[in-house]
C-alpha positions as CSV (number, residue, x, y, z in Angstrom):
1,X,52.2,54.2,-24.9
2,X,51.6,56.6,-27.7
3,X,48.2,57.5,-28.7
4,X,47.8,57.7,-32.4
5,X,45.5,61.2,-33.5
6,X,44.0,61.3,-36.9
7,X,45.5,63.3,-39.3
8,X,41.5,64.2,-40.7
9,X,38.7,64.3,-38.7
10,X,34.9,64.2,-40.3
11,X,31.7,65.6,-39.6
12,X,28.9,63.0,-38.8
13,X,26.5,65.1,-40.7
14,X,28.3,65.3,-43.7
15,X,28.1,61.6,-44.3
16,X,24.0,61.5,-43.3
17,X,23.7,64.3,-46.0
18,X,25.3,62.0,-48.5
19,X,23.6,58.9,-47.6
20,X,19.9,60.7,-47.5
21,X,21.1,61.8,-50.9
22,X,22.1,58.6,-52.1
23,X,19.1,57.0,-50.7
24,X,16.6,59.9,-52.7
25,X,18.5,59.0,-55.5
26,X,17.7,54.9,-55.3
27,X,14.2,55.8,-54.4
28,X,13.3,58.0,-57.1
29,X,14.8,55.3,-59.5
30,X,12.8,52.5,-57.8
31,X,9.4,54.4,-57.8
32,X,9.8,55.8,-61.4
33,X,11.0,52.0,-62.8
34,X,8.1,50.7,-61.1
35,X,5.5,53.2,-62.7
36,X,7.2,52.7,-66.2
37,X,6.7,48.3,-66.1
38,X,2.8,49.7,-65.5
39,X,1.5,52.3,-68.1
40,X,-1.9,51.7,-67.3
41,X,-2.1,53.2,-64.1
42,X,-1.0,56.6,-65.8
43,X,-1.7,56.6,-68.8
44,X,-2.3,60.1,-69.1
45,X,0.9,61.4,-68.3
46,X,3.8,61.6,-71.4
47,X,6.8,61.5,-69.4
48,X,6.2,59.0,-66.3
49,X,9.7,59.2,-64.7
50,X,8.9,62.7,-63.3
51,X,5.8,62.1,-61.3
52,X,6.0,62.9,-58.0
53,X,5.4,60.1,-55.2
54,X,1.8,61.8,-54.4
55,X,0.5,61.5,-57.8
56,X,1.6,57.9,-58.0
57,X,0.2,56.8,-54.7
58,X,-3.0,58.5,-55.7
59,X,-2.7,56.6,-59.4
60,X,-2.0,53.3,-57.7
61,X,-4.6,53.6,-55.4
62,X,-7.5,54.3,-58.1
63,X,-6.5,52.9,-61.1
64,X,-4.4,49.6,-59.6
65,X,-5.2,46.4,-58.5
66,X,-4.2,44.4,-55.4
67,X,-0.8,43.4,-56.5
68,X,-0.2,47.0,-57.6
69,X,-0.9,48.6,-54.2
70,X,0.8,45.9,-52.7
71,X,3.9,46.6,-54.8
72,X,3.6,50.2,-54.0
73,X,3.6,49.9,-50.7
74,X,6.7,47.9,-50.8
75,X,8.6,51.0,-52.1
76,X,6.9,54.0,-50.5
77,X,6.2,52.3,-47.6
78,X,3.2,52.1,-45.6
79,X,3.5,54.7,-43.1
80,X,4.3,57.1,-45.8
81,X,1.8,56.1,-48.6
82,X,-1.1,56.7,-45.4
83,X,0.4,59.6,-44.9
84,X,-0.1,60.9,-48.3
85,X,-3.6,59.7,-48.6
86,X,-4.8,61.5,-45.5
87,X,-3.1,64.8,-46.4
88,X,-4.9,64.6,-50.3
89,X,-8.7,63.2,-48.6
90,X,-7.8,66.7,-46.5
91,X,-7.3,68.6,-49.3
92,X,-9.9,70.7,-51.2
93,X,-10.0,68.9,-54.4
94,X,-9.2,64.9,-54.3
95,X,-9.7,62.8,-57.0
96,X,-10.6,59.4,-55.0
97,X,-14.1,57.4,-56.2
98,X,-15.8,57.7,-52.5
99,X,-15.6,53.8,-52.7
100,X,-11.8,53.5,-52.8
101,X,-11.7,56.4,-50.2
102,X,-13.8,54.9,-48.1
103,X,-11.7,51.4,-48.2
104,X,-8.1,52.7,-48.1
105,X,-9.3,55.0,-45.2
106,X,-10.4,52.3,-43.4
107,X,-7.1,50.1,-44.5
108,X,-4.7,52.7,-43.7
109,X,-6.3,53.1,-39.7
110,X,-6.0,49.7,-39.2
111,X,-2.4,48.9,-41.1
112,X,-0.8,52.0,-40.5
């Protein structure tokens, strides 16, 4: 019995490359769509599309309302969106009202 050899053999990392790439792609489509449908939560900002995911966590989280952090963390996930809250409450300058600070710390510790 013959064993049949492959005439190409691929790299395993070459397809994770592309599908992390692919998946960027999706996401960054996703997030900026979602940020377009609400002009209100940055409505300071001419061209939306290009925000990057921590200024639209830190826009949903002050200027939205339950349904809009909700939908938010649908998309960027939960992990990720306390992630990013805890690195910008570290930071030198923030732009959190203590009260919504104080709440989504408290949310985030016990959700994420």
């Amino acid at each position: 019995m013959s064993r049949i050899t492959p005439v190409h053999t691929f790299d395993q990392s070459q397809f994770f490359w592309y599908n992390t790439f692919i998946f960027n792609i999706i996401y960054r489509m996703i997030l900026s769509d979602f940020v377009k449908k609400m002009p209100y939560l940055v409505r300071y900002v001419k061209h939306s599309e290009k925000l990057s995911t921590e200024a639209i966590v830190e826009a949903v989280l002050n200027n939205g309302d339950w349904e809009d952090v909700q939908g938010m963390l649908k998309i960027v996930g939960i992990q990720k969106a306390a992630r990013i809250f805890r690195r910008q409450l570290r930071g030198v300058r923030q732009n959190y009202n203590p009260k919504i600070a104080n709440y989504f710390d408290l949310y985030f510790r016990h959700y994420a």
